[in-house]
C-alpha positions, 0 to 999 in steps of 0.5 A: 142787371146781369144773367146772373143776378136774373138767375139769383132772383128765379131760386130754383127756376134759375136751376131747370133753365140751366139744366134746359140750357146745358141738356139742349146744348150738349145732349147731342154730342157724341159721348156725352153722358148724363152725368157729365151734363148734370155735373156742367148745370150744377157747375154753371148754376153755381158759379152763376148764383154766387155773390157777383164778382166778374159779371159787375166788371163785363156789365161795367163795359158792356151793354145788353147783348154783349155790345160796348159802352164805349167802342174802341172804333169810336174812341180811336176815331175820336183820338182817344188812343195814341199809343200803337195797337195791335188787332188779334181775332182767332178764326172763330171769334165772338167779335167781329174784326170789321171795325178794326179792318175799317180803322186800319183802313182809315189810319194815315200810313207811316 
């Protein structure tokens, strides 16, 4: 089950709660207007109510609430990875960077 596939199943429900979702997120923004909100829930809800494509793929690697189904920590503990890795995050990112910061840590300099 994705996000997705629970708004294809609400009909019109689905509808108002990507408008509550869109109005309650950007309404406050300096120089939003209400055209421009209504033209993002419209947008959203029908990228989201199409037939699945990319959302089959993240629900393939990914579990409830955005968390992995194999961590990457674990399959480089587990000697899973061998070839040389880099870690880049931006300075807001949505992951955290702890685990790469242990596996550096933990990693046997060379």
């Amino acid at each position: 089950t994705t996000p997705q596939s629970v708004l294809r199943g609400l009909g019109w429900i689905g509808r108002k709660m990507i408008n509550k979702f869109v109005w309650g997120r950007w309404a406050d923004l300096e120089g939003v207007e209400e055209q421009d909100l209504a033209k993002i829930a419209a947008y959203l809800h029908t990228i989201s109510v199409l037939p699945p494509s990319g959302e089959l793929a993240s629900n393939s690697i990914l579990r409830f609430g955005a968390y992995a189904r194999h961590p990457l920590g674990d399959r480089f503990r587990a000697g899973e990875v061998k070839v040389p890795t880099s870690f880049i995050y931006g300075e807001r990112d949505w992951m955290s960077p702890d685990t790469a910061r242990d596996l550096i840590r933990e990693s046997p300099k060379t």
